[in-house]
C-alpha positions in Angstrom: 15.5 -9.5 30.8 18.3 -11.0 28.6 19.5 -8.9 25.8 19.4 -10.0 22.0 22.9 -11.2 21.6 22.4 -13.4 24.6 18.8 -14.3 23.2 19.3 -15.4 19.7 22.1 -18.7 20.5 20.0 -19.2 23.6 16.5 -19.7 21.3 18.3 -21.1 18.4 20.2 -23.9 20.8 16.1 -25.6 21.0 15.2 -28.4 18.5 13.5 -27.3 15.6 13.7 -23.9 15.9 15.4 -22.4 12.7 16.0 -18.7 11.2 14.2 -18.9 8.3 15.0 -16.8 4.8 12.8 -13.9 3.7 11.6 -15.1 0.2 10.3 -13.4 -2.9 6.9 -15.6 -2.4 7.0 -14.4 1.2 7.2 -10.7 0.5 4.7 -10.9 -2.3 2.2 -12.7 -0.6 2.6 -10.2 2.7 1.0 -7.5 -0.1 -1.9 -9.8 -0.7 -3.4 -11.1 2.7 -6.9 -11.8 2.7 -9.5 -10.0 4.0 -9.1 -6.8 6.2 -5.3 -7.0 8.1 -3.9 -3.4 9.5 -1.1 -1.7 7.5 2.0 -3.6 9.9 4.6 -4.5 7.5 6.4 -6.5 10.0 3.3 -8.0 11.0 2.0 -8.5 7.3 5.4 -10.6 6.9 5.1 -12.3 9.5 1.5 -13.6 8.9 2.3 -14.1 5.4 5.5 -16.3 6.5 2.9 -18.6 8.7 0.8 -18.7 5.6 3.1 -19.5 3.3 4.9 -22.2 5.2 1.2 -23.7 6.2 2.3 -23.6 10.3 0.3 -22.0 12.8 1.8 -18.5 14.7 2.4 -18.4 18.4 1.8 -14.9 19.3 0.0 -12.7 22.1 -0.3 -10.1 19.7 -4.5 -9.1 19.9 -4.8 -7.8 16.3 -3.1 -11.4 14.4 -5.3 -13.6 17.1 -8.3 -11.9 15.3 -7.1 -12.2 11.9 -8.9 -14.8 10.5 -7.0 -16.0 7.6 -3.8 -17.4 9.8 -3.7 -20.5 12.3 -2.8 -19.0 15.3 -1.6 -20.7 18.9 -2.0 -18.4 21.8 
């Protein structure tokens, strides 16, 4: 395990990988997914970030792999 002050330069130092801006578009459209998505906020942003930005979402996580309204990689 590394902790989060070690992890953040450590992920940031790859190419192309950016911390991107919470937007007013991003928040708003995290209150108006499609379809059925569970109550997550951080997960309703995070979908709606993938959405917005039109770019598929890595992630293990079982309930966004089902969601059907988000590319997802697994």
């Amino acid at each position: 395990p590394v902790s989060l002050e070690r992890w953040f330069p450590l992920a940031f130092a790859y190419p192309g990988v950016a911390l991107l801006p919470l937007t007013p578009e991003i928040a708003l459209a995290s209150t108006r997914l499609p379809g059925s998505f569970h109550r997550d906020p951080a997960d309703q942003l995070i979908v709606a970030t993938a959405r917005v930005l039109k770019c598929p979402l890595l992630t293990s996580d079982t309930r966004i792999l089902a969601y059907e309204h988000v590319r997802t990689i697994s």
